[in-house]
DSSP file (Angstrom, degrees, kcal/mol; ACC not computed):
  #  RESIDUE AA STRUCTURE BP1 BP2  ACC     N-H-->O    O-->H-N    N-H-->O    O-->H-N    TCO  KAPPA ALPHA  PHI   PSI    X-CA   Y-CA   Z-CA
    1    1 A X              0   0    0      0, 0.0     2,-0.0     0, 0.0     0, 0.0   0.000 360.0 360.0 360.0 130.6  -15.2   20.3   18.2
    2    2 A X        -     0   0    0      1,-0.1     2,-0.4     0, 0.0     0, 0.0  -0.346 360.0-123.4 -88.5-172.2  -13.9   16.6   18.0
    3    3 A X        -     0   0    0     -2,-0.0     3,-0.2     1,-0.0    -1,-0.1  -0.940  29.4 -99.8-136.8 131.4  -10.8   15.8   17.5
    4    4 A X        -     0   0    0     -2,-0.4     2,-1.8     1,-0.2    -1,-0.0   0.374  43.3-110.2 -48.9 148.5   -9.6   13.5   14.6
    5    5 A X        -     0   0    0      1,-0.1    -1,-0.2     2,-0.0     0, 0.0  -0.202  29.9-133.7 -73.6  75.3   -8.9    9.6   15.5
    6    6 A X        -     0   0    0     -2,-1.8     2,-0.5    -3,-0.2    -1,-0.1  -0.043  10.7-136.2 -53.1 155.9   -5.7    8.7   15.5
    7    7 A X        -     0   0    0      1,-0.1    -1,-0.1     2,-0.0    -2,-0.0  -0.842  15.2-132.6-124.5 132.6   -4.7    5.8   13.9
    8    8 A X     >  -     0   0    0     -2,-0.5     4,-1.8     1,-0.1     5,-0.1   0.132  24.0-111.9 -57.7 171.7   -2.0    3.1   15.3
    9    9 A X  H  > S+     0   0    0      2,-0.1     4,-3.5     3,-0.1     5,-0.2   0.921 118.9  57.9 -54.2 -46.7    0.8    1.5   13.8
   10   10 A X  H  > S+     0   0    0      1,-0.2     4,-2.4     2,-0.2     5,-0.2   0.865 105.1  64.4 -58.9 -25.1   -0.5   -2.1   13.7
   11   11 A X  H  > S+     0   0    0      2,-0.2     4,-0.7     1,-0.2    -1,-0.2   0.980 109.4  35.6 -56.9 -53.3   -3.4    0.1   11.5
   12   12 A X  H >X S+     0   0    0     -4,-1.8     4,-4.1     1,-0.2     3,-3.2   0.990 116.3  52.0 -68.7 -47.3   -0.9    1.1    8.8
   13   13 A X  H 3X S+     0   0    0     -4,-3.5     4,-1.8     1,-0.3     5,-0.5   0.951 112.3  47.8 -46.2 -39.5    1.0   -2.2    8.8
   14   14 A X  H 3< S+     0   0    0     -4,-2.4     4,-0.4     1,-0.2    -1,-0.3   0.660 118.1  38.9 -77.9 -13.0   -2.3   -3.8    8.4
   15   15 A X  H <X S+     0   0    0     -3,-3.2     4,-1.6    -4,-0.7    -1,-0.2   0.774 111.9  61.1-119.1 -34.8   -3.2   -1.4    5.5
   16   16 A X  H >X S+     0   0    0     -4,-4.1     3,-3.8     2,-0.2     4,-1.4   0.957 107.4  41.9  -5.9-109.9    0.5   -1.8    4.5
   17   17 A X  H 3X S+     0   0    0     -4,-1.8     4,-3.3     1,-0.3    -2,-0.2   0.835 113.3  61.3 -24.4 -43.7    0.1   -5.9    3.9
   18   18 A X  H 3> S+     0   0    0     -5,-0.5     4,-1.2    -4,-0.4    -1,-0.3   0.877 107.7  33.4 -56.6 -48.8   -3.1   -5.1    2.3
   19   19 A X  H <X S+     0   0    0     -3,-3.8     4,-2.2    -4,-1.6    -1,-0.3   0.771 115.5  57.9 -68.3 -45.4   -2.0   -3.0   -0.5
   20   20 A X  H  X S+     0   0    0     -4,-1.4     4,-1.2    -5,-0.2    -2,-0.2   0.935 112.5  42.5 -57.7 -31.2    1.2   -5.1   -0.8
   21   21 A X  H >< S+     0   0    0     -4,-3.3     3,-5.1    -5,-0.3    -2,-0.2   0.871 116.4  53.6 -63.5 -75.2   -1.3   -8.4   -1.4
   22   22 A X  H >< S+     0   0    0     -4,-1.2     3,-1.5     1,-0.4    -1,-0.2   0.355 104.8  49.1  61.4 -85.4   -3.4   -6.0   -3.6
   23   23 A X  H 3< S+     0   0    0     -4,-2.2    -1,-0.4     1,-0.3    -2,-0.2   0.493 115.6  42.4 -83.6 -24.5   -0.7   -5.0   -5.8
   24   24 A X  T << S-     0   0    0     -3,-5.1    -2,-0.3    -4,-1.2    -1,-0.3   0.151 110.1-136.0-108.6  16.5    0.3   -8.8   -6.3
   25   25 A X    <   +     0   0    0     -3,-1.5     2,-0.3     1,-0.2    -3,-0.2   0.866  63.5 122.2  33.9  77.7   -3.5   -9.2   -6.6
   26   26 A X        +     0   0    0      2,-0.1     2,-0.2     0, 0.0    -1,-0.2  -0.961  30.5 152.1-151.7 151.5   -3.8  -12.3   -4.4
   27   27 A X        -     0   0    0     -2,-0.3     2,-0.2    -6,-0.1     3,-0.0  -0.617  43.8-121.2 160.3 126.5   -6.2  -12.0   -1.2
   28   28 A X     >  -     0   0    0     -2,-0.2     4,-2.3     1,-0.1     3,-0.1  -0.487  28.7-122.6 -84.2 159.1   -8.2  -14.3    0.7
   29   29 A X  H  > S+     0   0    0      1,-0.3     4,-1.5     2,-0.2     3,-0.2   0.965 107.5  44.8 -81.7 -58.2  -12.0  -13.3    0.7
   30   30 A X  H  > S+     0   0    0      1,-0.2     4,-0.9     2,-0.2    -1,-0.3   0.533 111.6  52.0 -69.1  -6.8  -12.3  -13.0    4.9
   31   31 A X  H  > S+     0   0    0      2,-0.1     4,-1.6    -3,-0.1    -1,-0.2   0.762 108.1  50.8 -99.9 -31.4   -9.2  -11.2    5.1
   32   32 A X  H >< S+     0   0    0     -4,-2.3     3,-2.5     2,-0.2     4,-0.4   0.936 116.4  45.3 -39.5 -81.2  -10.7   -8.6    2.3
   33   33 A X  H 3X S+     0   0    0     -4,-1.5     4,-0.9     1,-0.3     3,-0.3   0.658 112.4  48.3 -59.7 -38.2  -13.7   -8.5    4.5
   34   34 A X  H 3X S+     0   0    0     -4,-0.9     4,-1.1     1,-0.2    -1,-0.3   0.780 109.5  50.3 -52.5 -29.8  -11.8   -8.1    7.5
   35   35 A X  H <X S+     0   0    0     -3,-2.5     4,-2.7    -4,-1.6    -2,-0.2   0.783 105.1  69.3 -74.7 -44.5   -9.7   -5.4    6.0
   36   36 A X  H  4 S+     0   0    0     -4,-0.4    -2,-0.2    -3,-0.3    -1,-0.2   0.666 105.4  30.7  34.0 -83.6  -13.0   -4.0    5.1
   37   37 A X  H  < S+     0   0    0     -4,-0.9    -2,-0.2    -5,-0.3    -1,-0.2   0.753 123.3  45.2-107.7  -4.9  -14.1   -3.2    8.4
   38   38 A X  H  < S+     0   0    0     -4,-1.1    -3,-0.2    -5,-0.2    -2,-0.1   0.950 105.3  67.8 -86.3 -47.2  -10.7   -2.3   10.1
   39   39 A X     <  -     0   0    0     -4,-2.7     2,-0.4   -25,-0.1    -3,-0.1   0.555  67.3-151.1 -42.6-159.8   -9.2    0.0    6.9
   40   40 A X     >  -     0   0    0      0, 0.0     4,-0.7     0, 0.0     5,-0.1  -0.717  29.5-112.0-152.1 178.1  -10.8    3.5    5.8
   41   41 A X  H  > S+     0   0    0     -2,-0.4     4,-1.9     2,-0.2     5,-0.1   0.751 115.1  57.2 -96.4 -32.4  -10.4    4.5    2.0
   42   42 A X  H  > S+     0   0    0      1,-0.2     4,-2.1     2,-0.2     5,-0.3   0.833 108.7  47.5 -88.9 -16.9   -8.0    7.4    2.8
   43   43 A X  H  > S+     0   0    0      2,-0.2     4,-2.3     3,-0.1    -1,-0.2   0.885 118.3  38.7 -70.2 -22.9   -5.6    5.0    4.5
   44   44 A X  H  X S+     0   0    0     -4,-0.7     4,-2.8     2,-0.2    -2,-0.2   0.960 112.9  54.6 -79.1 -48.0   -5.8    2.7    1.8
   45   45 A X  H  X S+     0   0    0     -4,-1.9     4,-2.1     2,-0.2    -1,-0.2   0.886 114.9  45.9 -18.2 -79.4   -5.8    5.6   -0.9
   46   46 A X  H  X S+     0   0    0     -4,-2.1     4,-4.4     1,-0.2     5,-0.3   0.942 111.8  46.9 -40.3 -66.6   -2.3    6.9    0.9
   47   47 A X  H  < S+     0   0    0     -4,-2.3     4,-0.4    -5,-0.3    -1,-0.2   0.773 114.5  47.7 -57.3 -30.7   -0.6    3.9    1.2
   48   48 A X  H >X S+     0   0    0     -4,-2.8     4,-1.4    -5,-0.2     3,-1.4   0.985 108.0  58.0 -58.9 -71.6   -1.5    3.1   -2.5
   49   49 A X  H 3X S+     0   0    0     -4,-2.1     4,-1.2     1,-0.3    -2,-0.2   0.828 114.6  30.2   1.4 -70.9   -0.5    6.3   -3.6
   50   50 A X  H 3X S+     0   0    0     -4,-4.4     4,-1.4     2,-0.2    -1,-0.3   0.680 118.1  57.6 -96.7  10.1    3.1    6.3   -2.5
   51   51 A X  H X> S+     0   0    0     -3,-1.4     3,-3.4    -4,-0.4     4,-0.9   0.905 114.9  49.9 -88.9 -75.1    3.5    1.9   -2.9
   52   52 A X  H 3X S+     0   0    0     -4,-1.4     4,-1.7     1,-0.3     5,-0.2   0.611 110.6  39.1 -36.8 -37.8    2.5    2.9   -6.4
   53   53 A X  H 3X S+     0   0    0     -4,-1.2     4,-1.4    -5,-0.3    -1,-0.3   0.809 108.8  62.5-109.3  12.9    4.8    5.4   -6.9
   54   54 A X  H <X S+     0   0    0     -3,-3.4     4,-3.6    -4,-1.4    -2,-0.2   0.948 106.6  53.9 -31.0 -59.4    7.7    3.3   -5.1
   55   55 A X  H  X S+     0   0    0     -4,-0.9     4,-3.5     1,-0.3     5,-0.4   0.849 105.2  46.0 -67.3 -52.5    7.1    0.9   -7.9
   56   56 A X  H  X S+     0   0    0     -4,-1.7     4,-5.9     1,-0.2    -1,-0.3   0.968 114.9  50.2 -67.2 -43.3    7.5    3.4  -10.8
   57   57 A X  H  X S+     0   0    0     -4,-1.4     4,-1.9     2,-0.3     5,-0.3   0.960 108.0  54.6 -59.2 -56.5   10.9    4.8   -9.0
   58   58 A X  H  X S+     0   0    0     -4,-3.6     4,-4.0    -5,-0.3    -1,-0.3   0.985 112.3  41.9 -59.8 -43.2   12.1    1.2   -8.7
   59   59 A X  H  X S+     0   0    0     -4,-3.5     4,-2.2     2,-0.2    -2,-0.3   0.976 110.4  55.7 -72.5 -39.3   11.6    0.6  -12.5
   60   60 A X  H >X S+     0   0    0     -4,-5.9     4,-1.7    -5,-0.4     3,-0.5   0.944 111.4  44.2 -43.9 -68.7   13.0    3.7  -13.5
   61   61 A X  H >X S+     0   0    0     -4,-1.9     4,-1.9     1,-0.2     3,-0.7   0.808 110.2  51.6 -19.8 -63.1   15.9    2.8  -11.6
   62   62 A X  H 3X S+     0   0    0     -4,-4.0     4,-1.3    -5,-0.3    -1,-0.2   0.851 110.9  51.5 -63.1 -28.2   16.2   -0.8  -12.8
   63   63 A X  H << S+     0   0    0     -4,-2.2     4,-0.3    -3,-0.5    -2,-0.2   0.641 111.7  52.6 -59.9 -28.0   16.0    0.7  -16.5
   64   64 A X  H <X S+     0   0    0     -4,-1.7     4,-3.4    -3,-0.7     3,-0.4   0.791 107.7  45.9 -39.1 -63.9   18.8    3.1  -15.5
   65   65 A X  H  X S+     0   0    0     -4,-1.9     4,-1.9    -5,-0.4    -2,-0.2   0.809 112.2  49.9 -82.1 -31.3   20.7    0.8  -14.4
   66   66 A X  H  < S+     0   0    0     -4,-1.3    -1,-0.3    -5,-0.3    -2,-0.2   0.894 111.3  52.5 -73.1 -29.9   20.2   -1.8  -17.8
   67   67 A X  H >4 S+     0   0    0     -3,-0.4     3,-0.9    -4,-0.3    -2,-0.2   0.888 106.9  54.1-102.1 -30.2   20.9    0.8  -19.9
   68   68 A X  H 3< S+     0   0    0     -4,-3.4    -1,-0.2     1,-0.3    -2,-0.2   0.723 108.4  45.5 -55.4 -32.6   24.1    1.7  -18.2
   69   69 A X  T 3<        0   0    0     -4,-1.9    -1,-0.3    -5,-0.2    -2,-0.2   0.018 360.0 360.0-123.4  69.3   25.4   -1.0  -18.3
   70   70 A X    <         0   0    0     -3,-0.9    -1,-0.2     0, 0.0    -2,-0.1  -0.304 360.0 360.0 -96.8 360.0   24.7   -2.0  -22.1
């Protein structure tokens, strides 16, 4: 039986930046393709996942926070 691949830091940081460019939908075409072959879909998938629901948390918050002090 093998046993699953772990994956480094620099892997998430790199899958990090990726998703942050992504999400501000700016990305040079050879750093896509490099990202490409380095990434996997379930890292990108995770890291999407919780940046996405950072983002909701963080408006909620700022909407909180307008309405309070209204």
């Amino acid at each position: 039986m093998s046993q699953p691949k772990l994956i480094n830091n620099q892997s998430w940081w790199a899958t990090i930046s990726a998703v942050l460019w992504a999400f501000l939908g700016v990305r040079r075409k050879s750093d896509f393709e490099d990202d490409i072959g380095k990434l996997t879909p379930l890292q990108i998938a995770i890291v999407g996942a919780i940046g996405g629901v950072l983002f909701v948390v963080l408006l909620m918050l700022v909407v909180q926070w307008v309405v309070a002090s209204a």
